[in-house]
C-alpha positions as CSV (number, residue, x, y, z in Angstrom):
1,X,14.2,18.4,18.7
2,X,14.3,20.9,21.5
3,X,18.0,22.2,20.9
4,X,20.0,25.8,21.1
5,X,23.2,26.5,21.6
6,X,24.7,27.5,25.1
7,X,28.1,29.1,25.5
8,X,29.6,27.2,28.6
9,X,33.2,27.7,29.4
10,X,33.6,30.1,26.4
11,X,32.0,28.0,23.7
12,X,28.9,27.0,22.2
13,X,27.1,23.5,22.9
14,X,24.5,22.1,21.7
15,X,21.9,21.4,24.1
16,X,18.2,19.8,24.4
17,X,15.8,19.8,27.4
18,X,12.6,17.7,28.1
19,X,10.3,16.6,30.7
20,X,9.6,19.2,33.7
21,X,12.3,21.6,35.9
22,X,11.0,19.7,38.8
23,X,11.5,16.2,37.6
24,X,15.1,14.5,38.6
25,X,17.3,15.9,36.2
26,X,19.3,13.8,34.3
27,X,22.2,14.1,31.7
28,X,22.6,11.5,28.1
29,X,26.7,11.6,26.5
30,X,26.8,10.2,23.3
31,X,29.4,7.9,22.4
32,X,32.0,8.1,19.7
33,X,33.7,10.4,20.3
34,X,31.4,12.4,17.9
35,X,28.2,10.8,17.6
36,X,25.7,13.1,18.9
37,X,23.0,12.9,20.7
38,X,20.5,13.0,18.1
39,X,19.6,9.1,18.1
40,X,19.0,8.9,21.7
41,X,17.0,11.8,21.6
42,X,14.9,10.4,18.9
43,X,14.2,7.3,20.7
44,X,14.0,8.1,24.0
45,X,13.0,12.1,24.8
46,X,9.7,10.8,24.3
47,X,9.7,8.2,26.5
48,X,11.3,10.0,29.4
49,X,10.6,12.9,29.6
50,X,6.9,12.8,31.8
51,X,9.6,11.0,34.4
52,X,12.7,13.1,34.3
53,X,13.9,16.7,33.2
54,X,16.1,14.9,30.3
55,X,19.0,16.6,28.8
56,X,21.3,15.6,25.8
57,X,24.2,17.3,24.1
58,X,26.2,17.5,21.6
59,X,29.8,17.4,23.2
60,X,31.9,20.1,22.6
61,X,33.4,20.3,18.7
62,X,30.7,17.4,17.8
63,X,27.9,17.8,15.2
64,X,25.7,21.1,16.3
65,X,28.3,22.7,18.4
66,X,30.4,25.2,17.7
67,X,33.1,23.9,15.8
68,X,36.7,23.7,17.6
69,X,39.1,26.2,15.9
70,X,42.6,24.8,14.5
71,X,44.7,26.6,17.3
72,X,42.2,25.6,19.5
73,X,43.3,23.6,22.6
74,X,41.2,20.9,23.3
75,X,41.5,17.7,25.6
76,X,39.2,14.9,27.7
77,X,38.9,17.4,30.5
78,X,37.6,19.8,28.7
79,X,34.1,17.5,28.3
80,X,34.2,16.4,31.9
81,X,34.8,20.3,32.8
82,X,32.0,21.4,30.8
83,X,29.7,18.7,32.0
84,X,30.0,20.4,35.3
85,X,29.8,24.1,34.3
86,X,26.3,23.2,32.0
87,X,24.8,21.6,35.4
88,X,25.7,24.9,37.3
89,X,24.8,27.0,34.7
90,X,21.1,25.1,34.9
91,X,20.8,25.6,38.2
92,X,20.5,21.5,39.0
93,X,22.0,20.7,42.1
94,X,22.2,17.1,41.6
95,X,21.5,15.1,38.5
96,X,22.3,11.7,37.4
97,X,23.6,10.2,34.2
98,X,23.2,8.1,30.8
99,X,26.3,7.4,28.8
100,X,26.4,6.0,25.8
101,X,29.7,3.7,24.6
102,X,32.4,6.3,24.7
103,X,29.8,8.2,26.9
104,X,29.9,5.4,29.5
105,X,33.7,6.8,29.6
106,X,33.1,10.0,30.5
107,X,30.0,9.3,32.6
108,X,33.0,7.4,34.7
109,X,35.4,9.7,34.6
110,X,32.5,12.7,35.8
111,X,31.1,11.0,38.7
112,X,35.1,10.1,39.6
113,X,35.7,13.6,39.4
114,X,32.5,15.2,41.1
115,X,30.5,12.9,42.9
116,X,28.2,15.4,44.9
117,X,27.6,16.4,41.9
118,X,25.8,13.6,40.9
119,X,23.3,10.5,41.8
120,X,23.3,7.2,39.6
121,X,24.5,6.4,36.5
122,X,23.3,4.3,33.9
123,X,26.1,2.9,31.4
124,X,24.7,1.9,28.5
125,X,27.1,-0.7,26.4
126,X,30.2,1.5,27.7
127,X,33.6,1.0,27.2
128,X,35.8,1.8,30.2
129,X,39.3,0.0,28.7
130,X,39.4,1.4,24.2
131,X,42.3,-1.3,24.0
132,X,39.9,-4.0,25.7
133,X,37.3,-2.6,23.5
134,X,39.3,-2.4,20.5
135,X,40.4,-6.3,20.1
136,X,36.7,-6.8,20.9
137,X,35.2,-5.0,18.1
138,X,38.6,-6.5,15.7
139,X,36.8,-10.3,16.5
140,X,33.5,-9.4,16.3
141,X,34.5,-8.1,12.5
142,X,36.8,-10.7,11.7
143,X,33.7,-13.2,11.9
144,X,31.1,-11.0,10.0
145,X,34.5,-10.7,7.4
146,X,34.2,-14.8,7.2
147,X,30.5,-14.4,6.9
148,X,30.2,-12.1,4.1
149,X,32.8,-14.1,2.0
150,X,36.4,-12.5,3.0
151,X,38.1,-15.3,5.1
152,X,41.3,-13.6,4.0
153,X,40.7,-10.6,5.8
154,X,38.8,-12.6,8.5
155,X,42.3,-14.5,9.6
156,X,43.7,-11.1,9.2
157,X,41.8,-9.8,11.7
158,X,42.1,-12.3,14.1
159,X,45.8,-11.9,13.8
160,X,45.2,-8.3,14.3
161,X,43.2,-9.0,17.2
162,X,46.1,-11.0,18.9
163,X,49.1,-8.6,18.2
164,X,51.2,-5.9,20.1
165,X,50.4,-3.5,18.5
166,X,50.2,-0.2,20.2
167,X,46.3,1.1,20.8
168,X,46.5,4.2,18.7
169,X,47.8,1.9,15.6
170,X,45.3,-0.4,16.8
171,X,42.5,1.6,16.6
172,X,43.4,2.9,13.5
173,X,43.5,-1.2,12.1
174,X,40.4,-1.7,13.5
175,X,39.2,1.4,11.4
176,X,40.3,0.3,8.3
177,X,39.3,-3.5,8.9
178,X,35.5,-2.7,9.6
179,X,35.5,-0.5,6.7
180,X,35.8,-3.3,4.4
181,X,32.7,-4.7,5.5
182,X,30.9,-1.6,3.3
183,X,27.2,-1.8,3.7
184,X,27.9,-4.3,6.1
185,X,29.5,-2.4,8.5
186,X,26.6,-1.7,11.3
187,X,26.1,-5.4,11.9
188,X,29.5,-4.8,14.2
189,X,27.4,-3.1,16.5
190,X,23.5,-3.6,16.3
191,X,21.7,-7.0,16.6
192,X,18.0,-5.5,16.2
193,X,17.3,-3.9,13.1
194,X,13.5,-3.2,13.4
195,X,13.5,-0.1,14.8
196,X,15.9,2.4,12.7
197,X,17.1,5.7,13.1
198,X,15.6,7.9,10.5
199,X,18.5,10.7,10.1
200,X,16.9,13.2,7.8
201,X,13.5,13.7,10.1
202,X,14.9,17.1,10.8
203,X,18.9,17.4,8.7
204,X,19.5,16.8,5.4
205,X,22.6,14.5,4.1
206,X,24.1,17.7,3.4
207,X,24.5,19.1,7.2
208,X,24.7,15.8,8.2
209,X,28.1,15.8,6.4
210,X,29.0,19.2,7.6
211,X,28.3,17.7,11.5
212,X,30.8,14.5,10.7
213,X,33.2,16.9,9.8
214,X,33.8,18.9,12.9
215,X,33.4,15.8,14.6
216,X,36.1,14.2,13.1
217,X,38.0,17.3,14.2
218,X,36.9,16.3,18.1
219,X,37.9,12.7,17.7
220,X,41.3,13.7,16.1
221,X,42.3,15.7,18.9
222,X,41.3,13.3,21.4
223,X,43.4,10.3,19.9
224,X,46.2,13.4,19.5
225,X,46.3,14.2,23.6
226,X,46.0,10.4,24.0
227,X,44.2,10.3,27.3
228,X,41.4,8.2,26.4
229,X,43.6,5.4,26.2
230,X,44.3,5.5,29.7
231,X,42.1,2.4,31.0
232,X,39.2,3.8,33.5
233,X,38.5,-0.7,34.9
234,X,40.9,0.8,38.1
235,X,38.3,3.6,39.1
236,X,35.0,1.5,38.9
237,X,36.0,0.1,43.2
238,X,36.7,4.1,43.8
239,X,33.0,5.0,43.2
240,X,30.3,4.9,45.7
241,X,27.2,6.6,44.1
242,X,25.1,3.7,42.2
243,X,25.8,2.1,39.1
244,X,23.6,-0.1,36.4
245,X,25.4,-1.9,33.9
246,X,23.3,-1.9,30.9
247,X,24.4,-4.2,28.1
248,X,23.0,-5.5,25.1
249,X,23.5,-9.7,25.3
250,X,25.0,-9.0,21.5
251,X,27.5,-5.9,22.2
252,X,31.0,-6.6,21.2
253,X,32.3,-3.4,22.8
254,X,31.7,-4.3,26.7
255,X,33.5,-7.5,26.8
256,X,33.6,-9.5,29.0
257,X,36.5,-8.3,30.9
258,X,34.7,-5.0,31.8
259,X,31.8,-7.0,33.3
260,X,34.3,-9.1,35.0
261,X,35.8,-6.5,36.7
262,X,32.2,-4.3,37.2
263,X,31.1,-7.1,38.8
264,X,33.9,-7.6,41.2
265,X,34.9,-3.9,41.9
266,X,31.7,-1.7,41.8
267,X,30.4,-1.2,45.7
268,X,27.3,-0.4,44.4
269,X,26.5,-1.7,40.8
270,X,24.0,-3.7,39.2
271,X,23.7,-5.0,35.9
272,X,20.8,-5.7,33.5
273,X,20.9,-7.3,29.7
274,X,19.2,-6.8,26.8
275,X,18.1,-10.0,25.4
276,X,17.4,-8.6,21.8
277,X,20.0,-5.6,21.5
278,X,23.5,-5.3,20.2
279,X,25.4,-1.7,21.2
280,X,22.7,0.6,21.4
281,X,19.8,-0.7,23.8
282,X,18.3,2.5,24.1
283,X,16.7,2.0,20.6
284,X,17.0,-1.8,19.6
285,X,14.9,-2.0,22.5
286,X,13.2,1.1,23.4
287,X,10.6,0.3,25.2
288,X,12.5,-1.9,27.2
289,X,15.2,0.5,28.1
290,X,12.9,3.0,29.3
291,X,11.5,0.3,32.0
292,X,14.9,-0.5,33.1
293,X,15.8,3.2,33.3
294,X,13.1,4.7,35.0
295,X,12.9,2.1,37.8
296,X,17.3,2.5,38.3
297,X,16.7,6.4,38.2
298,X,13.5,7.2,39.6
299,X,13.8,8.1,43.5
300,X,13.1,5.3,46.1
């Protein structure tokens, strides 16, 4: 890992660089919120890096940056914002973007916000709609629930799934439901399981516990302001720059309804799917992803 810590907008972030200064930059957001960066690194700085000048962070309060203080004020602008301070402060005029689930959120919302800022993006399994996403995720469990012997909680969650409930409280549900599936829990979101993350290459459990916890600090404070349950579907026809849709055929968090509306709205999008890959293409199938990437990203 290539990583040090940049002050940007008056605090620390975590960031990693690879590949050459006069390669077409481009910038990875993690999903989450709080997950890091570290898995796509691990899979993919290796891959990319001869074709592009690649760089991944940590978003602000998450895992290796400097932690958000308690009477700190903190909000979803405050990642956009710094996305664009970090490209200045580089000295990139232009680059283009990867996000990653929650990333693919704020990859949206950034190229909304500053589009001469940027040239393509790549969303990888994105959500653009968390109460979409949400009732999603709540089905996808309530089967494995039925699977691994707990049809009591699987008609539970299907009920769940179906309710009124308001999306903070339904969040919080879908929390608690997936939790019961223990060990179980990752088949929500991957479909490949050949080609692992291995964690503790370079942190022990240890720091990896000290990371989660500022993270959950980050995530709190996001669900607190509330703004990431405004739904982003109504800004995809508002965005000119190109677009790939990158979706894993088994990825229960883009449903169907965001590639419904991607499909009818985005002016210039495409979409590709990974045959063999649940949430996280970019290392169920990481050769693969790299293809798809460099030939959406490269220049013409």
């Amino acid at each position: 890992m290539k990583g040090k810590l940049i002050e940007i907008r008056g605090k620390k972030l975590y960031v990693e660089c690879y590949g050459s200064h006069d390669s077409p930059a481009v910038l990875y957001l993690h999903g989450g919120p709080g997950e890091s960066c570290y898995d796509f690194s691990y899979h993919q700085s290796r891959r990319l890096e001869g074709r592009f000048r690649l760089i991944a962070i940590d978003q602000r309060g998450v895992c290796r940056s400097e932690a958000i203080k308690d009477d700190e004020v903190f909000g979803l602008d405050d990642l956009i914002e710094d996305c664009e301070a970090l490209r200045n402060h580089l000295n990139i005029k232009k680059w283009s973007l990867i996000g990653h689930s929650f990333g693919g959120f704020l990859s949206l919302l950034y190229v909304s916000r500053y589009p001469h800022s940027i040239n393509k993006v790549v969303f990888e399994g994105p959500t653009f709609d968390f109460e979409l996403t949400a009732r999603s995720l709540i089905r996808r469990t309530a089967k494995l629930l039925k699977k691994h012997g707990q049809p009591e909680l699987h008609d539970r969650g299907l009920a769940l799934a179906d309710s009124n409930l308001p999306i903070r409280e339904l969040t919080e549900k879908y929390m608690e439901l997936s939790d019961e599936l223990g060990e179980n829990r990752m088949e929500i979101y991957r479909h490949n399981h050949s080609n692992p993350t291995d964690y503790y290459s370079f942190y022990s459990e240890e720091e990896w516990d000290e990371f989660y916890d500022k993270s959950e600090v980050h995530y709190n404070l996001l669900r607190e302001e509330g703004e990431i349950f405004h739904s982003l579907l109504p800004t995809i026809k508002h965005v000119t720059n190109p677009m790939l849709l990158a979706i894993g055929k088994y990825d229960a968090a883009t449903c169907e309804k965001h590639i419904e509306i991607f499909k009818k709205d985005a002016i210039d999008g495409k979409i590709h799917v990974f045959d063999h890959s649940g949430h996280t293409p970019h290392y169920e199938e990481a050769d693969k992803f790299k293809e798809i990437v460099i030939a959406f990203l490269s220049p013409q």
